[in-house]
C-alpha positions in Angstrom: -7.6 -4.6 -17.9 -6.3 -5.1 -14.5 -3.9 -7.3 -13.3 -3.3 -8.2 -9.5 -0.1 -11.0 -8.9 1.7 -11.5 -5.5 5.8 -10.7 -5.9 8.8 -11.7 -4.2 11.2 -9.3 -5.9 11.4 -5.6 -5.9 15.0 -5.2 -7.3 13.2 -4.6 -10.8 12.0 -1.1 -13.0 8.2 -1.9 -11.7 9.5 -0.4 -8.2 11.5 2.0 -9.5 9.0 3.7 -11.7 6.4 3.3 -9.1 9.0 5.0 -6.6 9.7 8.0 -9.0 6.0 8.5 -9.3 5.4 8.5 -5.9 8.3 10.3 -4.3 7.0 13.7 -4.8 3.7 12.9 -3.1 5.9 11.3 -0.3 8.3 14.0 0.1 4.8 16.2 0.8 3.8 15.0 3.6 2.0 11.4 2.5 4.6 9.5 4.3 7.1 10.1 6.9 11.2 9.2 5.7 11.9 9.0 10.0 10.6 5.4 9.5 13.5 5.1 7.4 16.1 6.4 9.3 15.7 9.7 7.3 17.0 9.2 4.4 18.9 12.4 2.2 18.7 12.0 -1.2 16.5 10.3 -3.8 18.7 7.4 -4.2 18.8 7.1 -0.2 15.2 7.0 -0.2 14.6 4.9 -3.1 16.9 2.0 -1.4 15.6 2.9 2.2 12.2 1.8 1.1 13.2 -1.2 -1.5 14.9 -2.6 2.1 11.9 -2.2 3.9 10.3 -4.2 1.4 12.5 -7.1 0.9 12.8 -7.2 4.9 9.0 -7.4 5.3 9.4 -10.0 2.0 12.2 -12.2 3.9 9.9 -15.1 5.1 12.8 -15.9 7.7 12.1 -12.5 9.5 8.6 -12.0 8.7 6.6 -15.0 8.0 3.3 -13.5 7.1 4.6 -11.0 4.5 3.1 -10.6 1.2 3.9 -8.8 -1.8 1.1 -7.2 -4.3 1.6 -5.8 -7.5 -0.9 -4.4 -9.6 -0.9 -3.5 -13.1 -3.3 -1.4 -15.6 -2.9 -2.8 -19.7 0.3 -4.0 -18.5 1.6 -1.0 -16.9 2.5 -1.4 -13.6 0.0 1.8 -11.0 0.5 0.2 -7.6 3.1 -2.1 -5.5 2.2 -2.8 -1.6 3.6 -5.1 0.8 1.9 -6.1 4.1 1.5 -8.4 6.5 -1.6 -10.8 7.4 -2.8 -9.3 10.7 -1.6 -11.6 13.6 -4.2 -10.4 16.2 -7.1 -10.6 13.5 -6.2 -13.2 10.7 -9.2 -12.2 8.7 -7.7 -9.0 7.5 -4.1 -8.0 5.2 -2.4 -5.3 6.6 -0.7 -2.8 4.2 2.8 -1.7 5.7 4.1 0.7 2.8 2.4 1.4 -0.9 3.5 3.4 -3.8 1.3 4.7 -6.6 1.7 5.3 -10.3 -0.2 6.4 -13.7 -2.0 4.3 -15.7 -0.3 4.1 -19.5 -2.5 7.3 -19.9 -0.8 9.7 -17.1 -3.4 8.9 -15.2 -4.1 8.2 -11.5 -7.9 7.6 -12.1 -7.6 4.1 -11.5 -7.6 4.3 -8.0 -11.3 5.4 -8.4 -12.2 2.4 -10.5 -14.7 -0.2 -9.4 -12.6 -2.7 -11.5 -9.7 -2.1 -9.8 -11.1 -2.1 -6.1 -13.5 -5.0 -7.9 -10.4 -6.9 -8.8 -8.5 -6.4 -5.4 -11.7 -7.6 -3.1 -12.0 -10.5 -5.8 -7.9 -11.6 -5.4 -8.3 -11.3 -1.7 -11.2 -12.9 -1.1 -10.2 -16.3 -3.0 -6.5 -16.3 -2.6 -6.4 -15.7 1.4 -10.4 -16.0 2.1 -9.9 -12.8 3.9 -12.9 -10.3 5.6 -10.4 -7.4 4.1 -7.5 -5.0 4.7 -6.6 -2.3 7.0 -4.1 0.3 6.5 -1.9 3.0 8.7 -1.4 6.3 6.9 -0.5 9.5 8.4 -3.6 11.2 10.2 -5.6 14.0 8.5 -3.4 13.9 4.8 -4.3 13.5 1.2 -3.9 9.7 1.3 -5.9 9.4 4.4 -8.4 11.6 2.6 -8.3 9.2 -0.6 -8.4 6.5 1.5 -11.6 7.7 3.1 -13.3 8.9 0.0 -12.9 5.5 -2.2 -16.3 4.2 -3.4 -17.9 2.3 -0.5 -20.0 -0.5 -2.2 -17.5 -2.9 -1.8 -17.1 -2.7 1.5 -17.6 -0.9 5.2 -14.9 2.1 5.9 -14.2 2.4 9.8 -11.0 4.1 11.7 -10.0 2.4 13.8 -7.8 4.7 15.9 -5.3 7.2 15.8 -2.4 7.3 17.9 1.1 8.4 17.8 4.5 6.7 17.3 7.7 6.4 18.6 8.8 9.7 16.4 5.8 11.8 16.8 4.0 10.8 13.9 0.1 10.8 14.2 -1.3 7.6 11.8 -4.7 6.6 11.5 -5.6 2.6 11.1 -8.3 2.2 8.8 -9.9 -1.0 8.4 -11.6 -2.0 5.4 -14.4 -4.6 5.8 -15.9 -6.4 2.6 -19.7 -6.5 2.4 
């Protein structure tokens, strides 16, 4: 059974597991550490990117912030923060996600109807939102998950690509509930 419940903290084991899980796939090219000031070690990086999240969680620097953590049979498999889009209000914009197993080992969920089911359900009657658009580094495994999720819940566009301050290609993808 999934789970889906805004946050306000991420001092807490939920982001430190989910950061564990995910630093491998980071340190591979899913995500860029020069958004963080390059960061060294594991313990740089882990607090690097917990900073980022309480900054974009401080409602006195970011008012539109949100927090989103999900959890599978009570085991916490995804934590995102983001922002409601200021030049389109209808849509949540994901700023920085991590990823974990299931209670299984598994990653499957991110596949699962129930999960997207859930997600489309929370953000449709919580912020009465069209849907969410993400930025993640152009032509790599997560833009290729992101692509490839099950499209009966909603319509799959990019958007554009274009490069930032530091060189890095992203690719804003917009997802549209039907």
């Amino acid at each position: 059974m999934y789970i889906l419940t805004e946050i306000t903290d991420v001092g807490g084991s939920e982001f430190d597991s989910l950061f564990s899980s995910s630093l491998y796939h980071m340190d591979a090219g899913t995500f860029s550490w020069g958004f963080l000031d390059n960061p060294q070690t594991e313990e740089e990086k882990r607090e690097s990117m917990r900073n980022k999240f309480y900054h974009i969680l401080d409602k006195t620097k970011i008012l539109n912030g949100v927090g989103l953590l999900w959890k599978k049979d009570d085991v916490p498999i995804h934590l995102a923060i983001g922002v409601f889009n200021s030049f389109d209000s209808n849509y949540l914009t994901f700023i920085y996600a991590l990823y974990g197993p299931d209670a299984n080992g598994s990653k499957s969920w991110l596949h699962d109807e129930d999960y997207l089911t859930i997600t489309k359900d929370f953000f449709v009657s919580q912020y009465g939102i069209a849907g969410y658009k993400i930025n993640c580094i152009n032509n790599s495994t997560i833009m290729n998950y992101h692509l490839n999720k099950p499209q009966n819940l909603y319509d799959i566009t990019v958007d554009d690509v274009y490069s930032t301050a530091n060189g890095i290609d992203l690719a804003k993808i917009s997802y549209t509930y039907k």
